[in-house]
C-alpha positions in Angstrom: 129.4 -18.9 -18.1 130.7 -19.5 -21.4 128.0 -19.3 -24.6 127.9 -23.0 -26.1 127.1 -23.1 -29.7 124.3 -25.0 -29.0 121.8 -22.5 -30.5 123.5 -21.0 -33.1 124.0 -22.5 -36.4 127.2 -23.5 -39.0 124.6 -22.8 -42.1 125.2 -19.2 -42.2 129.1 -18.8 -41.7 129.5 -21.7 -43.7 128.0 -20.2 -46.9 129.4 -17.2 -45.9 133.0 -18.4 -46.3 131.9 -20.6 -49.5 130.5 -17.6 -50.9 134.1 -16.0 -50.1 136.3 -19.1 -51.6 134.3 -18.5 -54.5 135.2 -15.4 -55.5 139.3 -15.9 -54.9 140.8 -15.3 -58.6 143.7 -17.1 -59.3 145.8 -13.7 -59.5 145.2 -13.7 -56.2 146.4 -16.7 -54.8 149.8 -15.0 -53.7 148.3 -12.3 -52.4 149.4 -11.6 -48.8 146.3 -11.9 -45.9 146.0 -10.8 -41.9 148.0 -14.1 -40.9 151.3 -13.3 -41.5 152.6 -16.8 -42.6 149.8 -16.6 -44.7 149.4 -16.1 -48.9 145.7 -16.6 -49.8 146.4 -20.4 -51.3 148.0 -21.3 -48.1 145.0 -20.2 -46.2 142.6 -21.6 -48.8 145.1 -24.5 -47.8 144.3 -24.5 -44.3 140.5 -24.2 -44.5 140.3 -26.9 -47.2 141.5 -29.2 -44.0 140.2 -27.6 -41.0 137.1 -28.1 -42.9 137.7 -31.9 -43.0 138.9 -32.3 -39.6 136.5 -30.4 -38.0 133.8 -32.3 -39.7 135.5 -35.6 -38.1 135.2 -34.1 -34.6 131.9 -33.4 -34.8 131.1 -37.1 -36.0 133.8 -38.1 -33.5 136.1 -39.9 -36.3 139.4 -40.3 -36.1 141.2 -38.2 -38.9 144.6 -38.2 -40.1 146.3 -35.4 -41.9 146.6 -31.5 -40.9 145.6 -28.2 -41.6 148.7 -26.3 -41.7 148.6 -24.1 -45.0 150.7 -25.0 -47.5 149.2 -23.6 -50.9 150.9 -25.9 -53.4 148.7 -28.8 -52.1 145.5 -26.9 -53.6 143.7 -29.4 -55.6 141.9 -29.1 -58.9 138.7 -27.7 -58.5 139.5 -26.3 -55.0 136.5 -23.6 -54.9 134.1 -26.5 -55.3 135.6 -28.7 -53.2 135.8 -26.6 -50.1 132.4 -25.3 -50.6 130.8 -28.6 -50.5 132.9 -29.7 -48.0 131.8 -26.6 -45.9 128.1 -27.6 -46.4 129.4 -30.8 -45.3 130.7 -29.7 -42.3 127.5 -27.1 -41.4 125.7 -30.8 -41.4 127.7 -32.5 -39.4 127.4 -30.1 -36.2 123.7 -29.4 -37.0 123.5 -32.8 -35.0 123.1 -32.5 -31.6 125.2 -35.6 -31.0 128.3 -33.2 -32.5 127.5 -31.3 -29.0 127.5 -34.3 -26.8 131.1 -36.3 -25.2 134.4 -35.8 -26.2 136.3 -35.1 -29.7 139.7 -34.6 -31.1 140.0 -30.5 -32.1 143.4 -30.8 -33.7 145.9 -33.0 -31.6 143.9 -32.2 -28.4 140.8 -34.2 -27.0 138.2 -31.6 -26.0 134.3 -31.5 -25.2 131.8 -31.2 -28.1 130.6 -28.4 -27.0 134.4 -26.9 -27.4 135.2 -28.3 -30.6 132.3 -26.2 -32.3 133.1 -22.6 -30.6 136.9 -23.5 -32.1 135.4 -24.7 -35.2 133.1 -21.5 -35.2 135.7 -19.0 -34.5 138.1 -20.7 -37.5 135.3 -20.2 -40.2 134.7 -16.9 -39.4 137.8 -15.8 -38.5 138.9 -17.3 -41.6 136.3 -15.8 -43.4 137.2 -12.6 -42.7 140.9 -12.9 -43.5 140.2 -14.3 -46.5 137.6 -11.6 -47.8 140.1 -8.9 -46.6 142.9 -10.2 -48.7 140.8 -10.5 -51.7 138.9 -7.4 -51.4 135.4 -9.0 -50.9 132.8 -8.0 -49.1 132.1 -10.5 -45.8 128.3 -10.8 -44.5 128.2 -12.6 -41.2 125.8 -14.3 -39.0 125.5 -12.1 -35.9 124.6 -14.8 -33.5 127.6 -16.8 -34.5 130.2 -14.2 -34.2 128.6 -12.9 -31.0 129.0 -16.6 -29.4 132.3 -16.9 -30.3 133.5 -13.6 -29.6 132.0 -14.4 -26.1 134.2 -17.3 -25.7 137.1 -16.2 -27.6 137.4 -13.2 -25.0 137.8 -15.5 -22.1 141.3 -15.9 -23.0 142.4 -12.5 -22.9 143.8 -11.4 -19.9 142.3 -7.6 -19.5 144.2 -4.7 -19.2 146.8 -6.8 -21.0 148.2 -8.1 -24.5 147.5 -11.8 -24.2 149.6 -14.3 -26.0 146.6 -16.9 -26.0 146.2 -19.5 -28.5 145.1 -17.2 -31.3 148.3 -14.9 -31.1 148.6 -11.5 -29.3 145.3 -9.5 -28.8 144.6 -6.2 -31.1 143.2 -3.5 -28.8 139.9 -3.0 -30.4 137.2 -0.4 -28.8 134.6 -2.1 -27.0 132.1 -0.2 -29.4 133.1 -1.5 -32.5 131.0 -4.2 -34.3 131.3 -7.4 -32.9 132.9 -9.0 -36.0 136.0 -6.2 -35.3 136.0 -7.1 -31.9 136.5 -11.1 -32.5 139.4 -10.4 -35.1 141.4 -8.4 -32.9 140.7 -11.2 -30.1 142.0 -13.3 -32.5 145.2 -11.3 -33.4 144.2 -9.7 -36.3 144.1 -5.7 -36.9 140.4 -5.5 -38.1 142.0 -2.5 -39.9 144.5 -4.3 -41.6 144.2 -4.1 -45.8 146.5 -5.5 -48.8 149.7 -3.7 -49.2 
């Protein structure tokens, strides 16, 4: 049975990201990260309006707009901006309602309950690619990575490389830490550094 993210709270990944956006310096905003289409301003980009949309879903408003990553559309004050708007978004699925019917994640209609593991998995994930590129360290909420890994896995086909939404699979030992485990479910080498 798939973990629902009922129980485990935004708060914690949330900051942890904010605390990450924070400490991007602008030297680094063409720096390269572990998504390959990737500079750190496009991915600062993208999280600026998954951020946004995301918070819709969980108050079930309609949102134009996307979250594709294009780094020239960073606004002034950028850090501040996403960090609030992170807090923002840790709110808006602290509401059980969030959790409850139907929502838009992107351009599909999914359950609540749905819309928060992707959600999830996107700030953490995110998180992590982000800390990586700039050289930052990344403190996680265990529960939260646990739950998403959880359902993150069930799209992996074993004994194979799955394509899945997230990109092909990283073979990562099933004894590394959890957070290791998610990235490379997500298509990321949890080794992977700056060239």
């Amino acid at each position: 049975m798939t973990q629902t993210t009922e129980t485990v709270e935004f708060g914690p990944a949330a900051r942890a990201l904010a605390q990450v956006v924070d400490g991007v310096r602008d030297d680094q905003l063409d720096a390269p990260t572990p998504c390959p289409a990737y500079t750190v301003a496009d991915l600062l980009d993208h999280v600026a309006g998954l951020t946004v949309a995301f918070t819709a879903a969980a108050r079930k408003q309609a949102l134009g707009g996307d979250a594709s990553g294009d780094g020239s559309r960073l606004p002034e004050g950028w850090r501040e901006r996403i960090t609030d708007d992170l807090a923002e978004l840790a709110a808006a699925w602290a509401e059980p309602a969030a959790y409850e019917g139907m929502t838009m994640a992107g351009p599909i209609e999914v359950p609540g309950h749905v819309a928060a593991l992707i959600a999830l998995n996107e700030v953490l994930v995110h998180g992590w690619d982000l800390a990586r590129a700039t050289g930052q360290p990344y403190g996680t909420d265990p529960a939260a990575v646990t739950a998403v890994a959880g359902w993150v896995a069930g799209f992996a086909v074993p004994g194979e490389v799955s394509e899945g939404p997230f990109g092909p699979a990283v073979a990562v030992p099933d004894t590394a830490p959890v957070l290791d485990r998610l990235v490379g479910l997500a298509g990321r080498d949890p080794g992977w550094q700056p060239s």
